[in-house]
CHARMM internal coordinates of N, CA and C (Angstrom, degrees):
IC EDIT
DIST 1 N 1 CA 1.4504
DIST 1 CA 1 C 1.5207
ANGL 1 N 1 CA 1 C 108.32
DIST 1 C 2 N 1.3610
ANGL 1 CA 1 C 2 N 106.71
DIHE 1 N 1 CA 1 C 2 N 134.33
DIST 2 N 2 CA 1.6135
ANGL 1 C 2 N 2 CA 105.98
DIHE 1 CA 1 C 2 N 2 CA 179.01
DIST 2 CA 2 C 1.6909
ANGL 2 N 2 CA 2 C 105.26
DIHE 1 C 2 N 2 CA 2 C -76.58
DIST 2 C 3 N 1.4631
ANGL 2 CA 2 C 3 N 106.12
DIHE 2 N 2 CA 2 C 3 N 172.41
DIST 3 N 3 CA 1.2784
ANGL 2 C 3 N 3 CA 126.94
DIHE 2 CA 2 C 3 N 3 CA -178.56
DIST 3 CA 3 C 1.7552
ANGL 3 N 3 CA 3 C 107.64
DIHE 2 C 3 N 3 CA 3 C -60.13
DIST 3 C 4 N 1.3474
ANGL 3 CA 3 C 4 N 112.76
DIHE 3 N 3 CA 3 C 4 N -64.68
DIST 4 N 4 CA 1.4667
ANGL 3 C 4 N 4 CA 132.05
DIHE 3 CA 3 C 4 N 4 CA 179.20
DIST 4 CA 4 C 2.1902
ANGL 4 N 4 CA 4 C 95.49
DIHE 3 C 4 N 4 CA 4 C -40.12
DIST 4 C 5 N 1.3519
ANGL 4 CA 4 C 5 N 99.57
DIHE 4 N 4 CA 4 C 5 N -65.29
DIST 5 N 5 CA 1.5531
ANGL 4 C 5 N 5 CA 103.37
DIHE 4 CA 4 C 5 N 5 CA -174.60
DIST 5 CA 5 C 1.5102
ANGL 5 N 5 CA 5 C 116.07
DIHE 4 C 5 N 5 CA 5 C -57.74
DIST 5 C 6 N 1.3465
ANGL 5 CA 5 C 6 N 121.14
DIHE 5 N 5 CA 5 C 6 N -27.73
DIST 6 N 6 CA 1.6185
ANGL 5 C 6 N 6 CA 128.30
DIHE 5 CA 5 C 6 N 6 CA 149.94
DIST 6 CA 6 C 1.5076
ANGL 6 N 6 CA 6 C 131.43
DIHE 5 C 6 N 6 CA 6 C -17.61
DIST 6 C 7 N 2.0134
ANGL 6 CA 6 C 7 N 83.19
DIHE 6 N 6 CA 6 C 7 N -83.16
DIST 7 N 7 CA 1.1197
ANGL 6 C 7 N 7 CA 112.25
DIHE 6 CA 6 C 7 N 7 CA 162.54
DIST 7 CA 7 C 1.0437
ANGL 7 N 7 CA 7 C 116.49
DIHE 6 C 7 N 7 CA 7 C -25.35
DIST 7 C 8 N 1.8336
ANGL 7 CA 7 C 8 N 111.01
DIHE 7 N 7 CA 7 C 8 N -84.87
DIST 8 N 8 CA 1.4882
ANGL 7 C 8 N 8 CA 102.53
DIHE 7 CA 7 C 8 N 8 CA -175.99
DIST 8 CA 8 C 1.4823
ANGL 8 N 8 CA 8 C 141.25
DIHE 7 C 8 N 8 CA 8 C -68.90
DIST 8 C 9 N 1.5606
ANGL 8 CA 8 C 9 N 115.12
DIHE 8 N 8 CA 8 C 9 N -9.01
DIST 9 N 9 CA 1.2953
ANGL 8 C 9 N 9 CA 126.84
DIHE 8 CA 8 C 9 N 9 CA 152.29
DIST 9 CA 9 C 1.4558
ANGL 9 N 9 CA 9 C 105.49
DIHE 8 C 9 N 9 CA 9 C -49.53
DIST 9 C 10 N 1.2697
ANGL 9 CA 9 C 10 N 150.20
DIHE 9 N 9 CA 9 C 10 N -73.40
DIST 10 N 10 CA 1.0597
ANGL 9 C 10 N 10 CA 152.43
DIHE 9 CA 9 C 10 N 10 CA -150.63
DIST 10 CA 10 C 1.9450
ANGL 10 N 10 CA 10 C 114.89
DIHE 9 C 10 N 10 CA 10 C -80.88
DIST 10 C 11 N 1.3662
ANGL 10 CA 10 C 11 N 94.75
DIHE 10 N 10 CA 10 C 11 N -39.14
DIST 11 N 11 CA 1.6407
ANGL 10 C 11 N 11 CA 99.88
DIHE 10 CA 10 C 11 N 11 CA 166.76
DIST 11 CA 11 C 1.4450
ANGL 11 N 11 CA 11 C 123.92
DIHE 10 C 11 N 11 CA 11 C -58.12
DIST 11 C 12 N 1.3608
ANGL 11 CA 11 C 12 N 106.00
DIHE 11 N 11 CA 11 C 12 N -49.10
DIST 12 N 12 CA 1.4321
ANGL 11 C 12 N 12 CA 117.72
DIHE 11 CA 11 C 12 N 12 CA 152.06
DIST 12 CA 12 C 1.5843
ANGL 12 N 12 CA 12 C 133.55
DIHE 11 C 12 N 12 CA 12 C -47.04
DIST 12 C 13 N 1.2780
ANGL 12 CA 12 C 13 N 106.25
DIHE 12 N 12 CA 12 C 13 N -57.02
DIST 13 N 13 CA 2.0946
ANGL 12 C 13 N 13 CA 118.41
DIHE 12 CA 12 C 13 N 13 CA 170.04
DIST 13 CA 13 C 1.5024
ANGL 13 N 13 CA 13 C 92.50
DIHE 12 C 13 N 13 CA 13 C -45.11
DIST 13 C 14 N 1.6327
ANGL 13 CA 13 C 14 N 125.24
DIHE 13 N 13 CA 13 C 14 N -42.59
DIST 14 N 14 CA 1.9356
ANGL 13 C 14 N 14 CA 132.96
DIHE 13 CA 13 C 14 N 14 CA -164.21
DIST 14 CA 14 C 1.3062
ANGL 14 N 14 CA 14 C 111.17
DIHE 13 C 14 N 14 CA 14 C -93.25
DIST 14 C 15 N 1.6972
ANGL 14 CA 14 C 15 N 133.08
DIHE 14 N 14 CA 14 C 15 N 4.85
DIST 15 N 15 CA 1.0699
ANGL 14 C 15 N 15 CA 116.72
DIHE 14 CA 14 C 15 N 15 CA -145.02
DIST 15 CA 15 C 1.1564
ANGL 15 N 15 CA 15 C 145.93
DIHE 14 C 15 N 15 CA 15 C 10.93
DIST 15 C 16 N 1.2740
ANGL 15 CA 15 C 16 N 109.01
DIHE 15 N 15 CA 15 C 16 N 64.21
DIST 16 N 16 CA 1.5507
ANGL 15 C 16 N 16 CA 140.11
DIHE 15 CA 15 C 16 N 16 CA -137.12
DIST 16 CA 16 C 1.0925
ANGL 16 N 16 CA 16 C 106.62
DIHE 15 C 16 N 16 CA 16 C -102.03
DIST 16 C 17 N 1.6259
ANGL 16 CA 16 C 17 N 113.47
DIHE 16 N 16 CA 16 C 17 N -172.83
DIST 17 N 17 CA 1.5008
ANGL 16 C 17 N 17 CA 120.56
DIHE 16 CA 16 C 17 N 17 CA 145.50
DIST 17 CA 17 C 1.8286
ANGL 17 N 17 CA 17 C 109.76
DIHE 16 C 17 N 17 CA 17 C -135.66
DIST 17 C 18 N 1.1856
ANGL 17 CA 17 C 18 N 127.27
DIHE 17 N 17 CA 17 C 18 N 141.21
DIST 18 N 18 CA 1.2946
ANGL 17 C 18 N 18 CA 116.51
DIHE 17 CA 17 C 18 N 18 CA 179.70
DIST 18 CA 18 C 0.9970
ANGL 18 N 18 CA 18 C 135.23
DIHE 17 C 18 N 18 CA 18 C -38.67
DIST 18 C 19 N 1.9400
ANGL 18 CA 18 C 19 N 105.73
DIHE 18 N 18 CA 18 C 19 N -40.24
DIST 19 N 19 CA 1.8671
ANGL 18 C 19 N 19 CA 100.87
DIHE 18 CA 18 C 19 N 19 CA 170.97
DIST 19 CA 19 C 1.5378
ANGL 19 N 19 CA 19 C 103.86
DIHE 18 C 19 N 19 CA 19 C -56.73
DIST 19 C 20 N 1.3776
ANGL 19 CA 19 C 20 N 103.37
DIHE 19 N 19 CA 19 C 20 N -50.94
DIST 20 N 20 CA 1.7126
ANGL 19 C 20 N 20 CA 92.69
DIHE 19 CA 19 C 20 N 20 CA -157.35
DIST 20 CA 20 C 1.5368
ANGL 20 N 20 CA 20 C 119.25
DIHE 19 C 20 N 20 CA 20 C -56.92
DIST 20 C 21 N 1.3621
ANGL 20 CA 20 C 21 N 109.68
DIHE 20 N 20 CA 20 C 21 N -10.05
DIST 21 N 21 CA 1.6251
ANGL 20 C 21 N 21 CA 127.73
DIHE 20 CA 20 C 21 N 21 CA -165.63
DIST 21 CA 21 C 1.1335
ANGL 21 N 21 CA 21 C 90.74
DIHE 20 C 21 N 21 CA 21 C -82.84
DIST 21 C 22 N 1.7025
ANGL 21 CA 21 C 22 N 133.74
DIHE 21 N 21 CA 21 C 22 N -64.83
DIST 22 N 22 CA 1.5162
ANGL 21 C 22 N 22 CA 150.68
DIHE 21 CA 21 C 22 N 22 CA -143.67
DIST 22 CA 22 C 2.2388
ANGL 22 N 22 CA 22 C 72.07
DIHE 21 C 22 N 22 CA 22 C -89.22
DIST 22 C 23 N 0.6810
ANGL 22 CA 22 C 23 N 134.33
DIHE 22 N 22 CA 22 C 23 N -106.39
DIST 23 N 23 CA 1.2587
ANGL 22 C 23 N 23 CA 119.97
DIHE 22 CA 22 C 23 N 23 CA -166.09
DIST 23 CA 23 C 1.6534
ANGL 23 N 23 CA 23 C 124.61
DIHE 22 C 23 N 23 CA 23 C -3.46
DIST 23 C 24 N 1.2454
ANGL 23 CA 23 C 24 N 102.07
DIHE 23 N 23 CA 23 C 24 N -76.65
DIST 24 N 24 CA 1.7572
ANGL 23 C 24 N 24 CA 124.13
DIHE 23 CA 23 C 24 N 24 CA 156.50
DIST 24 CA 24 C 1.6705
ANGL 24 N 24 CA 24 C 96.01
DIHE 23 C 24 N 24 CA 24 C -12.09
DIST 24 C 25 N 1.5542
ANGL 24 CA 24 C 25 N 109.44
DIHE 24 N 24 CA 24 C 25 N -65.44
DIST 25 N 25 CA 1.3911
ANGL 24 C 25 N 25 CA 115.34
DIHE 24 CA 24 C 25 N 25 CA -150.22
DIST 25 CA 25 C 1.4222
ANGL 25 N 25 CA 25 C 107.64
DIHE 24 C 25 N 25 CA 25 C -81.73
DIST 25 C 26 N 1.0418
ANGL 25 CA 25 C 26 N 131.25
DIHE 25 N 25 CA 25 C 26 N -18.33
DIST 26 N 26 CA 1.6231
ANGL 25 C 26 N 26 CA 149.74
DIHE 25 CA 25 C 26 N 26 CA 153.49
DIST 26 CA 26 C 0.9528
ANGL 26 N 26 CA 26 C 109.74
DIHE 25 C 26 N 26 CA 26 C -41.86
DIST 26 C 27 N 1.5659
ANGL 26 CA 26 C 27 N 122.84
DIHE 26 N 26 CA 26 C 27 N -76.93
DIST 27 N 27 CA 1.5432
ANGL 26 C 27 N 27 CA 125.17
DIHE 26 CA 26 C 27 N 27 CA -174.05
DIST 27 CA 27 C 1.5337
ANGL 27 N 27 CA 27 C 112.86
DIHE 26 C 27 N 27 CA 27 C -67.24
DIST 27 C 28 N 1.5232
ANGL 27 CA 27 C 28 N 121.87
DIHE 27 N 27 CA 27 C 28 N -3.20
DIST 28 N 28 CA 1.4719
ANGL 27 C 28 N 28 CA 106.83
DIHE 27 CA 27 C 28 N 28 CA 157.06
DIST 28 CA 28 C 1.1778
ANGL 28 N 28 CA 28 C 125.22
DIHE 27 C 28 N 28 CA 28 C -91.43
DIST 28 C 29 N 1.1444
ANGL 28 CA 28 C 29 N 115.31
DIHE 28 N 28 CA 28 C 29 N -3.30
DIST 29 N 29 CA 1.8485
ANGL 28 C 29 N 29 CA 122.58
DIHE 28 CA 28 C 29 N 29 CA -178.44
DIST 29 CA 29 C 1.2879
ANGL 29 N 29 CA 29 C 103.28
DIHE 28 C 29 N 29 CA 29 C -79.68
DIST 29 C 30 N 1.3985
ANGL 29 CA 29 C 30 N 133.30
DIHE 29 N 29 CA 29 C 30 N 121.82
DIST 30 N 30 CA 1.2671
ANGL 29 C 30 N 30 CA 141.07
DIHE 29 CA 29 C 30 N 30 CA 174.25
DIST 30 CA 30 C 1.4332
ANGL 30 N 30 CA 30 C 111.35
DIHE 29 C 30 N 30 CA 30 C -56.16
DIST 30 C 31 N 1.3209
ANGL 30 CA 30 C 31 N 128.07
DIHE 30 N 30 CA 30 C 31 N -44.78
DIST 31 N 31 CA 1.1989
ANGL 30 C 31 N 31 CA 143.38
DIHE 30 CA 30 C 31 N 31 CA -175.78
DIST 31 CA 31 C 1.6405
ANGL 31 N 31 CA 31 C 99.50
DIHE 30 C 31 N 31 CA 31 C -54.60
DIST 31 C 32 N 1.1251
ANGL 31 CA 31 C 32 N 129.12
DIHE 31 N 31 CA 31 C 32 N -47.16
DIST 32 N 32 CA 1.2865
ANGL 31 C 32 N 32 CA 124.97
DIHE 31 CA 31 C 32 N 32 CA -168.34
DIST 32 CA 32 C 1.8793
ANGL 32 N 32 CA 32 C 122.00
DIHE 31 C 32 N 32 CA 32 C -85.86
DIST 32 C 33 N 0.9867
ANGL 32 CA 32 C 33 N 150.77
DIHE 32 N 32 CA 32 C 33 N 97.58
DIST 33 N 33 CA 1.3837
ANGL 32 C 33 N 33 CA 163.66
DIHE 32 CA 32 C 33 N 33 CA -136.52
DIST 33 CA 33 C 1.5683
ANGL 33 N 33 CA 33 C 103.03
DIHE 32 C 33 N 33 CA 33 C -87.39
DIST 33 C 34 N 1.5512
ANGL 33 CA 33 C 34 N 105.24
DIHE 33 N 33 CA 33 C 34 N -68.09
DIST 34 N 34 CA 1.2241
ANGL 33 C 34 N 34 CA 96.93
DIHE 33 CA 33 C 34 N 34 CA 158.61
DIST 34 CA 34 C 1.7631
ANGL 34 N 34 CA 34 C 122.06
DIHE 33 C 34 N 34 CA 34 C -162.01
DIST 34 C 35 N 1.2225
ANGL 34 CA 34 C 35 N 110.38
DIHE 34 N 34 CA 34 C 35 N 114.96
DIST 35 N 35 CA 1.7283
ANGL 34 C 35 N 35 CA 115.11
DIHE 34 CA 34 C 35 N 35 CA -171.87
DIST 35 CA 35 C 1.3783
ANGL 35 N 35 CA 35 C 103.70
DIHE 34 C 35 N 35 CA 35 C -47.16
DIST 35 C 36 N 1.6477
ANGL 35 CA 35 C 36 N 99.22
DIHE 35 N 35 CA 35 C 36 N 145.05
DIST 36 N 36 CA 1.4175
ANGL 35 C 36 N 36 CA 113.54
DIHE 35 CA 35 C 36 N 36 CA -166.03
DIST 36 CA 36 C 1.9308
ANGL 36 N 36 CA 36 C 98.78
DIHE 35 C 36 N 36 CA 36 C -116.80
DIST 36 C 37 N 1.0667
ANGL 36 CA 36 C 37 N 90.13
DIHE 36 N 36 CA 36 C 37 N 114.80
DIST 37 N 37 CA 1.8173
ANGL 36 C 37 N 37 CA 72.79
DIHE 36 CA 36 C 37 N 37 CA -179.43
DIST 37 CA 37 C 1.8700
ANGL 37 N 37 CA 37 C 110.96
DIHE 36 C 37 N 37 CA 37 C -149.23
DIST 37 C 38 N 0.9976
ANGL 37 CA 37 C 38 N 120.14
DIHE 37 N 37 CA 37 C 38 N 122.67
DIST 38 N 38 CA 1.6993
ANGL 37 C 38 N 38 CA 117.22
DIHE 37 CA 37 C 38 N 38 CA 178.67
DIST 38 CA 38 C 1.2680
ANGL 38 N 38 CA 38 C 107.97
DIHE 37 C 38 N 38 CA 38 C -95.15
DIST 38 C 39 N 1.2641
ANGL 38 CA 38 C 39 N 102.71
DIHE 38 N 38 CA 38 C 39 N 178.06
DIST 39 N 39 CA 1.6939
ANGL 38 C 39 N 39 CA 122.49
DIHE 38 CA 38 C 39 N 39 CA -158.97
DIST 39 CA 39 C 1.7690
ANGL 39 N 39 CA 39 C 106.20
DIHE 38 C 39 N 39 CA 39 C -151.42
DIST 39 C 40 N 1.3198
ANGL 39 CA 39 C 40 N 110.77
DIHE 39 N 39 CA 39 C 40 N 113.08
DIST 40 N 40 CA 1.6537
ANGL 39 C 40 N 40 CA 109.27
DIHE 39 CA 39 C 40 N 40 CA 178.35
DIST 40 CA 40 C 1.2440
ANGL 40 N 40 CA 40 C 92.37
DIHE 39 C 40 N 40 CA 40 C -117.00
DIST 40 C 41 N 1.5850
ANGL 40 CA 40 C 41 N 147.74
DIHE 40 N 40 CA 40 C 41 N 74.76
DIST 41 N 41 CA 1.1589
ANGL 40 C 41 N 41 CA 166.97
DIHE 40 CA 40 C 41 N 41 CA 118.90
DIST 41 CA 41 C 1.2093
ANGL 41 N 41 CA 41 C 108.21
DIHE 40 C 41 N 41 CA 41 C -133.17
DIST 41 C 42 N 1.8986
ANGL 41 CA 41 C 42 N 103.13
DIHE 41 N 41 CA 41 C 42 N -179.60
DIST 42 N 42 CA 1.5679
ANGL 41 C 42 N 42 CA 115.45
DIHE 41 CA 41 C 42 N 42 CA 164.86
DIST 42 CA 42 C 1.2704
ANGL 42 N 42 CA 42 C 108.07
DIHE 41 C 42 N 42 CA 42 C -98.08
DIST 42 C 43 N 1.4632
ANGL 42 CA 42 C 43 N 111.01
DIHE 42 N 42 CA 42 C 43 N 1.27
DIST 43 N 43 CA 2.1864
ANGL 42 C 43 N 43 CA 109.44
DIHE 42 CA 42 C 43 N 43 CA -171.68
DIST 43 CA 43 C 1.5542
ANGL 43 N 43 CA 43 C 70.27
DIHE 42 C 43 N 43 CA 43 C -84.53
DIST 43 C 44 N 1.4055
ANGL 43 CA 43 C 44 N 123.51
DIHE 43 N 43 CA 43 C 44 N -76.43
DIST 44 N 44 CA 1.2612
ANGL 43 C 44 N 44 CA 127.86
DIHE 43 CA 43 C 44 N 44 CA -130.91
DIST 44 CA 44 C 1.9462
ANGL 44 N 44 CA 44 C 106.74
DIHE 43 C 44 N 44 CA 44 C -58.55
DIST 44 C 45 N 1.2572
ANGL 44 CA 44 C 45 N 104.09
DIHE 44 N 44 CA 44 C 45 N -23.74
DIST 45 N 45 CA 1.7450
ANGL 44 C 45 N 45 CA 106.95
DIHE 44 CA 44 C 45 N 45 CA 177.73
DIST 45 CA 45 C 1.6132
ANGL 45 N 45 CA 45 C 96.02
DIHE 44 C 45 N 45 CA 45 C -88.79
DIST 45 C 46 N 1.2383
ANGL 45 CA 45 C 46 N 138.12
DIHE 45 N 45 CA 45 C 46 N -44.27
DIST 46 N 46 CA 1.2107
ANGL 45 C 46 N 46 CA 121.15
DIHE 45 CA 45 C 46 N 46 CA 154.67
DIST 46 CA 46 C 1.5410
ANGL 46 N 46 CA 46 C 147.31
DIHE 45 C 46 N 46 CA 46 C -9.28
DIST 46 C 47 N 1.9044
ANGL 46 CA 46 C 47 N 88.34
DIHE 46 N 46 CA 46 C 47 N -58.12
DIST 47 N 47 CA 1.6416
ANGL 46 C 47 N 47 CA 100.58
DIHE 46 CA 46 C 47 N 47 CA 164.70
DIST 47 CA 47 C 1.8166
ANGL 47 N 47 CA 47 C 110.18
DIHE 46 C 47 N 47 CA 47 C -85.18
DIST 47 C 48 N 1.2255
ANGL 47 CA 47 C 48 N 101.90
DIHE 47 N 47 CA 47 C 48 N -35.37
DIST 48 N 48 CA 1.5677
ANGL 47 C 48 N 48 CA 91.33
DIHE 47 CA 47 C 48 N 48 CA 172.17
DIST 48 CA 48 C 1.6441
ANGL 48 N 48 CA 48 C 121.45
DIHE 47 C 48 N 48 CA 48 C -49.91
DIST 48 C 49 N 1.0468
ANGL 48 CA 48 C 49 N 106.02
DIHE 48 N 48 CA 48 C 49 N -24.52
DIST 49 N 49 CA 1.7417
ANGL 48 C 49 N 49 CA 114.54
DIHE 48 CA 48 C 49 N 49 CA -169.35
DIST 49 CA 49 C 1.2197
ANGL 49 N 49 CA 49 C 115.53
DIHE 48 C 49 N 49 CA 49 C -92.37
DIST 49 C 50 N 1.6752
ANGL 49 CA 49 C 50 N 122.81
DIHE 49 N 49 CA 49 C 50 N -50.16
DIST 50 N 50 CA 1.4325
ANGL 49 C 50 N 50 CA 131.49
DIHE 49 CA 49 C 50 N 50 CA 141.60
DIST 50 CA 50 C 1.6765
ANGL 50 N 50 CA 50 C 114.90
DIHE 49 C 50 N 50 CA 50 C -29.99
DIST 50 C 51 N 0.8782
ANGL 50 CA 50 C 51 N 106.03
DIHE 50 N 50 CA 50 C 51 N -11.30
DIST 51 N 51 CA 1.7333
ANGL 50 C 51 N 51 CA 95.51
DIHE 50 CA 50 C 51 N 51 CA -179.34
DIST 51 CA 51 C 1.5350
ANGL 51 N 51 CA 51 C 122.55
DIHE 50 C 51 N 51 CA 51 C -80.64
DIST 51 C 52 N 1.8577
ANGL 51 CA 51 C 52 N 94.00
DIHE 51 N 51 CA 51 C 52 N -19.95
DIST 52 N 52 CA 1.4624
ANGL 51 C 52 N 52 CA 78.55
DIHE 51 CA 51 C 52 N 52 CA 177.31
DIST 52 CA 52 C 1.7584
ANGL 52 N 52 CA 52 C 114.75
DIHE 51 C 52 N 52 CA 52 C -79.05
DIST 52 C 53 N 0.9891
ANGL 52 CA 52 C 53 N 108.57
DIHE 52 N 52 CA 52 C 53 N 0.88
DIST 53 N 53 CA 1.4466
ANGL 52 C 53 N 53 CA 110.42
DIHE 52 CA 52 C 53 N 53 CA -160.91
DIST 53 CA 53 C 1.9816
ANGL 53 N 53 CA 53 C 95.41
DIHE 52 C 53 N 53 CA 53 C -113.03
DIST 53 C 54 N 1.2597
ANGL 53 CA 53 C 54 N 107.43
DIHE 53 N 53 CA 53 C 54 N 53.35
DIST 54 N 54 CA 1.0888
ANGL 53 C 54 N 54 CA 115.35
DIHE 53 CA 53 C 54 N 54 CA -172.97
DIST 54 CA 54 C 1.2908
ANGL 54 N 54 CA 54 C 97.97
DIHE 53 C 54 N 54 CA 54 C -133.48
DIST 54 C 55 N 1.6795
ANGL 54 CA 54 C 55 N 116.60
DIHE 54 N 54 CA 54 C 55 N 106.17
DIST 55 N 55 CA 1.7971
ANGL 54 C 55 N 55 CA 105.44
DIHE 54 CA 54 C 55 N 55 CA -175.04
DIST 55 CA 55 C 1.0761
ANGL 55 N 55 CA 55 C 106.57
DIHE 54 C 55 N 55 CA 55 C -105.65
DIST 55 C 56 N 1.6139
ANGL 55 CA 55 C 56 N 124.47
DIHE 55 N 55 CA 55 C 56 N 101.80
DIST 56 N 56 CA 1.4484
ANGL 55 C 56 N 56 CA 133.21
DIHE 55 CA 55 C 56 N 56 CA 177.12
DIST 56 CA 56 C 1.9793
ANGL 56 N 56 CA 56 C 96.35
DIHE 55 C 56 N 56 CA 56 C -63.08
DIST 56 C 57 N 1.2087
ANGL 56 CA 56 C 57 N 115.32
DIHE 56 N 56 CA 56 C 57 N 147.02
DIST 57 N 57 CA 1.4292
ANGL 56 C 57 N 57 CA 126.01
DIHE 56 CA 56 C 57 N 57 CA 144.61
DIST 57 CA 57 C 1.1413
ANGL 57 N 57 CA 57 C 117.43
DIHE 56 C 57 N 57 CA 57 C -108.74
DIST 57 C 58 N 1.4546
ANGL 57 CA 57 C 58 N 109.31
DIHE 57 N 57 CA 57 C 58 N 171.54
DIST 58 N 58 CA 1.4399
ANGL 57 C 58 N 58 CA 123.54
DIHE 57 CA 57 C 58 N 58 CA -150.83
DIST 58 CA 58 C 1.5800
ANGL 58 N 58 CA 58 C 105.62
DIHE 57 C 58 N 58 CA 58 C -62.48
DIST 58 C 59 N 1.5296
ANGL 58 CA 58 C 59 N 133.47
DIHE 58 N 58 CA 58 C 59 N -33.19
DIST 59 N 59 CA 1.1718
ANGL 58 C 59 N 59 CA 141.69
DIHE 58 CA 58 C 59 N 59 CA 170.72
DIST 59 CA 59 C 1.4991
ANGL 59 N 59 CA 59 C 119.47
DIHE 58 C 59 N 59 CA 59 C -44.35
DIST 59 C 60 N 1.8012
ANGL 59 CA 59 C 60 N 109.48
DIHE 59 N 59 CA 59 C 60 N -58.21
DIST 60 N 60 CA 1.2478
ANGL 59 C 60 N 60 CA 133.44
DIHE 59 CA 59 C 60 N 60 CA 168.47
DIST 60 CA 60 C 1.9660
ANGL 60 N 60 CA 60 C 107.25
DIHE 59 C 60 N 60 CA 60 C -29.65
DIST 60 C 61 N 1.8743
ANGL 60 CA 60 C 61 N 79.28
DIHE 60 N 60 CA 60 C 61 N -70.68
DIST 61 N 61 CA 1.9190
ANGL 60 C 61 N 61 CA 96.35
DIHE 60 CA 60 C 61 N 61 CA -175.47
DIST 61 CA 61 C 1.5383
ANGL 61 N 61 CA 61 C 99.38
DIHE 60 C 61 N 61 CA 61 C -42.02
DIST 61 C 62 N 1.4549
ANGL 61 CA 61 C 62 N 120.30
DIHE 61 N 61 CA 61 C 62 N -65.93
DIST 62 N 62 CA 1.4895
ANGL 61 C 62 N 62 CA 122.59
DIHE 61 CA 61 C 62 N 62 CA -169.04
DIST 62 CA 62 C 1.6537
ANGL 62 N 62 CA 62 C 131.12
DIHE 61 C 62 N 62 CA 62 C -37.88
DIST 62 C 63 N 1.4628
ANGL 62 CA 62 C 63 N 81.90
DIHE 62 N 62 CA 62 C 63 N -44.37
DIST 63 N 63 CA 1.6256
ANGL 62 C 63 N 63 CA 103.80
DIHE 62 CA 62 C 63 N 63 CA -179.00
DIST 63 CA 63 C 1.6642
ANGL 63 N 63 CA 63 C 113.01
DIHE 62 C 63 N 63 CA 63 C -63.57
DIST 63 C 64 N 1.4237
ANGL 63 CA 63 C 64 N 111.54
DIHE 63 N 63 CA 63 C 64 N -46.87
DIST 64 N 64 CA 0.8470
ANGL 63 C 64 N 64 CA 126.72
DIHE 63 CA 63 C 64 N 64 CA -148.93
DIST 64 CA 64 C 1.7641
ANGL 64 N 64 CA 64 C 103.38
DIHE 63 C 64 N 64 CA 64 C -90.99
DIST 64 C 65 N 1.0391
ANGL 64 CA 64 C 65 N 105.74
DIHE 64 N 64 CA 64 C 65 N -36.22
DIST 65 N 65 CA 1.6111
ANGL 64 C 65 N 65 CA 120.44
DIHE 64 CA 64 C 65 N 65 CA 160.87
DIST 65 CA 65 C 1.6455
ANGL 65 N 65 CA 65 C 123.83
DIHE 64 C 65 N 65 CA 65 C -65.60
DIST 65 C 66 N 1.1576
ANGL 65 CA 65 C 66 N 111.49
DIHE 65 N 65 CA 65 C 66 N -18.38
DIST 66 N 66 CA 1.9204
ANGL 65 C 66 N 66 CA 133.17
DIHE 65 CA 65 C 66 N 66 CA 164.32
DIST 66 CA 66 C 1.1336
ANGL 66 N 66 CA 66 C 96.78
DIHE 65 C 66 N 66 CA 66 C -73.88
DIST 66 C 67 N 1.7259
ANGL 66 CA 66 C 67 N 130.54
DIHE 66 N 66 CA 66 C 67 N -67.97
DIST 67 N 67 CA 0.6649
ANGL 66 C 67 N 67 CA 134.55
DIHE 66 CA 66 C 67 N 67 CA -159.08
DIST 67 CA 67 C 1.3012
ANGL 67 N 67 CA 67 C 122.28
DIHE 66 C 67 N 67 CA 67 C -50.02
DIST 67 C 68 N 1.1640
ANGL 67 CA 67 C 68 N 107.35
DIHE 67 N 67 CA 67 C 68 N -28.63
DIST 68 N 68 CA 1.8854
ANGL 67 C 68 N 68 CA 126.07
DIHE 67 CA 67 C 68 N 68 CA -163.49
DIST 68 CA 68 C 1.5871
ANGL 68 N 68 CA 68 C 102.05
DIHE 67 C 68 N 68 CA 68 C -114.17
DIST 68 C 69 N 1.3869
ANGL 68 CA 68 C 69 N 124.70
DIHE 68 N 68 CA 68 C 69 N 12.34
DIST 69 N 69 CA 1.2184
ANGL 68 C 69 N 69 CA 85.70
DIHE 68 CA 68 C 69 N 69 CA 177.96
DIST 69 CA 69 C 1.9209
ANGL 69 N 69 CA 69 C 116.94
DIHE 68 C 69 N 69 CA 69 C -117.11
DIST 69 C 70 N 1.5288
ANGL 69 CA 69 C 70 N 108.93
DIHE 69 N 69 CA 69 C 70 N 153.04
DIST 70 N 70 CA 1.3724
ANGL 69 C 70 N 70 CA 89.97
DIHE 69 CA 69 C 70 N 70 CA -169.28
DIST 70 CA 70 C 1.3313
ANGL 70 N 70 CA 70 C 136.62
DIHE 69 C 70 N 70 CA 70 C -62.75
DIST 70 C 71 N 1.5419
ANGL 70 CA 70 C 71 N 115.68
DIHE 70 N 70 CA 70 C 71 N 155.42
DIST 71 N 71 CA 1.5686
ANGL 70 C 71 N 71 CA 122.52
DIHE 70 CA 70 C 71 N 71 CA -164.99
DIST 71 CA 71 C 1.4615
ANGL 71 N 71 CA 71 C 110.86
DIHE 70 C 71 N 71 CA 71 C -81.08
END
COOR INIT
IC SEED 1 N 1 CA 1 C
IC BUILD
């Protein structure tokens, strides 16, 4: 499964949106300190902000980490 098809599996399970999902999924990766991401709308900082309130479970993390990793 690609990354993009992840995404929207999981944005959907959250009634989500993908940034806020792919955000969400950032701040659980230990590796990452802190996601860097801008917004040239008010939707698009919207979903950036909603992200923290995006509770991936451990399935979500799994999937979503398959999903992304290289072939």
């Amino acid at each position: 499964m690609g990354i993009l098809k992840a995404l929207d599996e999981v944005a959907l399970q959250h009634s989500s949106t993908c940034a806020s999902v792919a955000i969400a999924w950032l701040l659980h990766r230990p590796s990452v300190t802190a996601p860097i991401a801008s917004a040239t709308s008010l939707q698009q900082l919207d979903s950036l902000i909603k992200a923290v309130n995006v509770k991936l479970t451990p399935h979500d993390i799994s999937l979503l980490d398959e999903a992304s990793k290289w072939k």
